[in-house]
N, C-alpha and C positions, 0 to 999 in steps of 0.2 A: 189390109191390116189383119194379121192374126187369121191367117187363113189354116196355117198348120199348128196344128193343137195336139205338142206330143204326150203331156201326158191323160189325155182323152184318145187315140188313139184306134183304142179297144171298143169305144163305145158308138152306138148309132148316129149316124148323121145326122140325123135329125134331133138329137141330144147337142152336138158337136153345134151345131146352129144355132141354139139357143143360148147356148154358152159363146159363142161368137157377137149375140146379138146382145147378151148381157154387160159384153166386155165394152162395146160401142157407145153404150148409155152413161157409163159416167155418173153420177150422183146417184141414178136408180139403180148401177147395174152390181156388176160382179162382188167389188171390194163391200159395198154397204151390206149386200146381202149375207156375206159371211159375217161380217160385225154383227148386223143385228140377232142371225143365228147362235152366235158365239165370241159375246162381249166382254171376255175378259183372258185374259191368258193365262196359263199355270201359274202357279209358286213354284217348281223345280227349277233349282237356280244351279247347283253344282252336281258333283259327282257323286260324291256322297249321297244326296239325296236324293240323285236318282237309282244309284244302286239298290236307297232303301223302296224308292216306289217301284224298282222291277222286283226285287225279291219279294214283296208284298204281292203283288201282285200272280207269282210264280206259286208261292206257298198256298195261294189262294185256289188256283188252277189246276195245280201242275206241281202235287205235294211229290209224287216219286218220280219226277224227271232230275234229270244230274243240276247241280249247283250252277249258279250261274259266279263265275269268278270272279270277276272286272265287268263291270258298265259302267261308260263314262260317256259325256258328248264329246264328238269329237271332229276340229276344227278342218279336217285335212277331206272328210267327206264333201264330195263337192253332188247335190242334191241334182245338178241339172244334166251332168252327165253319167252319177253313179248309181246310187241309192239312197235312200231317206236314213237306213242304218244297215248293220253289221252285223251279222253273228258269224263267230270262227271258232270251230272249237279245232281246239290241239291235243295231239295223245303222244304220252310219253309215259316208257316204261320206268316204273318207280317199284323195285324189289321184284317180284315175279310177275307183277299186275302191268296190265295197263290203266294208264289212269287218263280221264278226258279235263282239259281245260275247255270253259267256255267262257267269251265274251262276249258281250253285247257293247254296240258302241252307234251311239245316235248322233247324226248330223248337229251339228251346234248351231244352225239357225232352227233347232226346234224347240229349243232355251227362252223362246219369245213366242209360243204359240198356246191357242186354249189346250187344256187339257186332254179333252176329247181326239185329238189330233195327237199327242203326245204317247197319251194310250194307245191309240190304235198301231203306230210303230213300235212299241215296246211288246203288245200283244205279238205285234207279228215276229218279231225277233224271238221272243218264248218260245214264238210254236216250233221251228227252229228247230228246239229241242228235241221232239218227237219225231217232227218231219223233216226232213231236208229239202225232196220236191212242194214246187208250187202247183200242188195235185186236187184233188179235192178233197181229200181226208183233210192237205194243210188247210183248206179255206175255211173244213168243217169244225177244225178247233178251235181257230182263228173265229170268227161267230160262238163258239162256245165258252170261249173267254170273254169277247166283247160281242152282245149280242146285236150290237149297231155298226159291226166291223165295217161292213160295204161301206155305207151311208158317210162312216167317218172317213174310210180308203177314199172314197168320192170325191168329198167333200177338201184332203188334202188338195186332191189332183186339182181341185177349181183354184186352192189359194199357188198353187206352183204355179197355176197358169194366170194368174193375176200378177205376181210374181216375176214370171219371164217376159209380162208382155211392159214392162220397167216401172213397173207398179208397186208401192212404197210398201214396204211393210207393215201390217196391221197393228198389229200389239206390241206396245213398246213395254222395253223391260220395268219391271216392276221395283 
């Protein structure tokens, strides 16, 4: 049971084992410990409002990076073989310029998760903006937006993999 753990992966075996052995326990193990770390799930219910929690959060960070267009969640991302989200930017010439569009667009089962998890995908979508590789300049603004980036990247990777292993969903919509 749960011997392959893709999105851990990347991380030490011996991590990979504890999280193996978390999953096993059942009442003590994986799902309660997420809940008790993080017992309630956002308010961001629509589009709208997330557009306004990324732009809030861009204006915050990342006052002279280009506009961010469109952010929406979006149902057609599939989390277990794609991404968490999206960013696309598109250029098209408008008079003698070029101009960039950019989107962001977040998995729709992230519509149901704590905050902190919500962030830390929308952070990483921003960075995005700056970066395009997953380099280490990207991970260093990525922590310089949210300075618990990892901890919260981590902490996703544990609820995916509560998750895949056909484990219910924690936070139910509000």
């Amino acid at each position: 049971m749960h011997r392959d753990l893709p999105y851990l992966r990347a991380y030490p075996e011996a991590l990979q084992e504890q999280v193996r052995t978390l999953l096993r326990d059942g009442a003590n193990g994986l799902a309660p410990m997420l809940q008790r770390k993080y017992p309630q799930a956002h308010a961001v219910r629509t589009d709208k409002a997330l557009y306004h929690y990324t732009t809030e959060l861009k204006n915050r960070h990342l006052r002279n990076a280009d506009a961010v267009n469109k952010v929406l969640f979006d149902s057609k991302i599939h989390v277990v073989r794609n991404a968490l989200g999206l960013h696309t930017s598109i250029s098209r010439v408008q008079g003698g310029k070029l101009a960039a569009k950019h989107e962001i667009r977040v998995a729709a089962m992230f519509k149901q998760v704590p905050d902190e998890f919500l962030r830390m995908i929308v952070v990483h979508e921003l960075a995005h903006l700056r970066e395009r590789e997953h380099n280490k300049a990207f991970y260093q603004l990525c922590a310089y937006m949210e300075p618990n980036y990892h901890q919260y990247e981590f902490d996703v990777r544990l609820y995916l993999t509560h998750l895949e292993g056909a484990g219910a969903r924690l936070w139910a919509a509000a």
